[in-house]
C-alpha positions in Angstrom: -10.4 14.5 -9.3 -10.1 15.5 -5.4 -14.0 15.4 -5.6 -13.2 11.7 -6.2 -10.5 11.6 -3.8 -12.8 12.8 -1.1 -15.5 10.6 -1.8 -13.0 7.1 -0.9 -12.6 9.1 2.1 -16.2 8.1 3.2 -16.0 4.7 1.4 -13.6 4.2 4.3 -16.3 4.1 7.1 -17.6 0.9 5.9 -14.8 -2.1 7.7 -14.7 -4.1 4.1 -14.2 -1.0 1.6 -11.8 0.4 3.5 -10.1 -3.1 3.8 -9.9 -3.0 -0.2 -9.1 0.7 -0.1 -6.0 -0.2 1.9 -5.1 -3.4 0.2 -5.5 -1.3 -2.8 -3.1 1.6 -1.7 -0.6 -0.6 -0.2 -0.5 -2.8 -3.9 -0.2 0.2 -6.4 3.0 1.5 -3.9 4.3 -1.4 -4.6 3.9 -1.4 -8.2 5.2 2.4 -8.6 8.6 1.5 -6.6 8.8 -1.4 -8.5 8.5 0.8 -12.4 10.6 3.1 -11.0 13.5 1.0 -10.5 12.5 -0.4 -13.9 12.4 3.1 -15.1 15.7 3.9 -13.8 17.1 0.9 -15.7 15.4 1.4 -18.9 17.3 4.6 -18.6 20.4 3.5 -18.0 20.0 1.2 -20.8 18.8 4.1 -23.2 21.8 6.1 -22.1 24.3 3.1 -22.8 22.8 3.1 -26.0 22.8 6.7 -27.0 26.4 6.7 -25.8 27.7 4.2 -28.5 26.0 5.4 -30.9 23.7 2.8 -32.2 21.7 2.7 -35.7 18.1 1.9 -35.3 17.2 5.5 -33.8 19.4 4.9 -30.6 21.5 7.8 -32.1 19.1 10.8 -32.0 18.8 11.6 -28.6 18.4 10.2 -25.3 14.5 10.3 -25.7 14.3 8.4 -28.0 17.0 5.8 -27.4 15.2 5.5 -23.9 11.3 5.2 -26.3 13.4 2.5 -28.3 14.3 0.7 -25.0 10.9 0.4 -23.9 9.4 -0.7 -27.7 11.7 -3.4 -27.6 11.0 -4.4 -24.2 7.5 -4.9 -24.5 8.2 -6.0 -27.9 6.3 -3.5 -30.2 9.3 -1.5 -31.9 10.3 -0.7 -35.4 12.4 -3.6 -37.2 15.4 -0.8 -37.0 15.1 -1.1 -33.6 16.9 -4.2 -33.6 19.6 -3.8 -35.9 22.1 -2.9 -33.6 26.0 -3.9 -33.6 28.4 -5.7 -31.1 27.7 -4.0 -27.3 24.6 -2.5 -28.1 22.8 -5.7 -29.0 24.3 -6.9 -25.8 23.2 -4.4 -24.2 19.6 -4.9 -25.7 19.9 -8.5 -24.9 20.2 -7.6 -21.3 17.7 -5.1 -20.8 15.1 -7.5 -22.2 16.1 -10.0 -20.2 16.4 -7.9 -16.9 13.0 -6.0 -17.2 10.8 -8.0 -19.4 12.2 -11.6 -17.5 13.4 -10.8 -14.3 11.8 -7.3 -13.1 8.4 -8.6 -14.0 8.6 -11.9 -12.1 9.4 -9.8 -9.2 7.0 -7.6 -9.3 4.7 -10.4 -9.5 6.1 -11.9 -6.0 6.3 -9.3 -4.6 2.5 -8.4 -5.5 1.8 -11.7 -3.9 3.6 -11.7 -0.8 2.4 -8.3 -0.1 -1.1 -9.8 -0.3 -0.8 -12.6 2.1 0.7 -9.6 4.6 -2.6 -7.4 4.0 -4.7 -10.4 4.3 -3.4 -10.7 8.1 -3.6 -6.7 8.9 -6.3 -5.3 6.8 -9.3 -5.9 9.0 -7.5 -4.4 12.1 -5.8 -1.4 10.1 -8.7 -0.6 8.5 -10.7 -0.4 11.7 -7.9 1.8 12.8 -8.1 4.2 9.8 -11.6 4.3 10.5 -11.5 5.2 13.7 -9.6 7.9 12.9 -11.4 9.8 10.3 -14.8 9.0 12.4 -12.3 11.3 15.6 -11.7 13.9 12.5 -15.5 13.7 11.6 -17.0 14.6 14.6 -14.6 17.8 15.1 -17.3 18.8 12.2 -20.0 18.8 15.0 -21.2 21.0 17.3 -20.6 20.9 21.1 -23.8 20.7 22.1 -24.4 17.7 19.7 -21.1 16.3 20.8 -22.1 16.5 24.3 -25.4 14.7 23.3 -23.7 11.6 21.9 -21.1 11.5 25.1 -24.1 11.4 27.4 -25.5 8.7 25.4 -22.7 6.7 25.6 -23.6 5.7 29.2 -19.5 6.5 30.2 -20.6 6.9 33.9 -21.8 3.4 34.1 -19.4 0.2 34.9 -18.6 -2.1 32.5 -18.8 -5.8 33.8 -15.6 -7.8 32.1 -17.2 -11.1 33.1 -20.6 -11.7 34.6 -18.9 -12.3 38.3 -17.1 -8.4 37.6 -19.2 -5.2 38.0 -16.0 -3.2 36.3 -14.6 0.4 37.1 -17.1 3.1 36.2 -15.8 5.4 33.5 -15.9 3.2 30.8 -12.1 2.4 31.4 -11.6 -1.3 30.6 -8.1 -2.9 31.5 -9.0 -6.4 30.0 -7.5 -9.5 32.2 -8.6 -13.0 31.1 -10.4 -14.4 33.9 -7.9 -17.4 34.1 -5.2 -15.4 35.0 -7.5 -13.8 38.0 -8.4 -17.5 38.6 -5.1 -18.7 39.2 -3.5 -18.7 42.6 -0.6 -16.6 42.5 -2.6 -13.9 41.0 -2.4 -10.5 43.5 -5.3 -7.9 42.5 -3.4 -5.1 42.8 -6.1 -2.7 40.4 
């Protein structure tokens, strides 16, 4: 499994896997938080059970009230299951209504609405990421080799911003629109 795990790590260098690979990640965090605050109420709604003692297997245990919860919620439990009396089929009632109606829907939203977010910052964040395990990469190379690349880089040598600027030499870039250096209150103070 970490072999696997590894191996998305290099998917990551190319700009639209690691877009999906983030997209990905940021969609199934959303999906856990939202099961676990369905979990949470499926719980509380096995516990409620298992408290007052309702027929249809709600009485054996809190394991199995809270297995009963969920058959009935997605709607593939025993016919005992839903013979329950007076609070408890309220109770049923509710849960089915909260997680299979409600909970659901939001999840769905939300699903959505954190798509059209990551369609706005994936590019940019995934560039980023890359970056960043391409900095970790190259700790795995040797000075010399390091060296090597630097040299090749061609750091000493300005960099023109526009064809009328030579640029600073270090490969240091500050970048100014030229029609803010056009205009006439503009000072050069660099």
């Amino acid at each position: 499994l970490m072999v696997w795990v590894q191996f998305m790590q290099v998917l990551v260098l190319s700009n639209h896997l690691a877009a999906l690979i983030y997209s990905v990640c940021r969609m199934l965090s959303e999906v856990v938080l939202n099961f676990t605050v369905v979990g949470v109420i499926v719980l509380g709604f096995g516990t409620c059970l298992n408290i007052l003692q309702q027929p249809g297997g709600y009485d054996e245990g809190l394991d199995t009230s809270v297995t009963n919860v969920v058959r009935v919620v997605i709607g593939v439990a025993r016919e005992e299951a839903y013979d329950l009396e007076g609070f408890g089929l309220v109770c049923i009632c509710l849960a089915v209504i909260l997680i299979g109606a409600c909970l659901i829907n939001v999840l769905v939203a939300q699903l959505v609405s954190s798509y059209s977010r990551l369609a706005d910052s994936t590019e940019g964040v995934a560039k980023m990421n890359r970056a960043y395990i391409c900095v970790e990469m190259e700790s795995f190379l040797s000075l010399p080799y390091r060296i090597k690349c630097f040299n090749e880089c061609n750091f000493d040598q300005p960099l023109e911003f526009d064809a009328s600027d030579a640029g600073p030499s270090g490969g240091i870039q500050i970048l100014c629109a030229s029609s803010i250096r056009m205009h006439p209150k503009y000072v050069p103070d660099r």
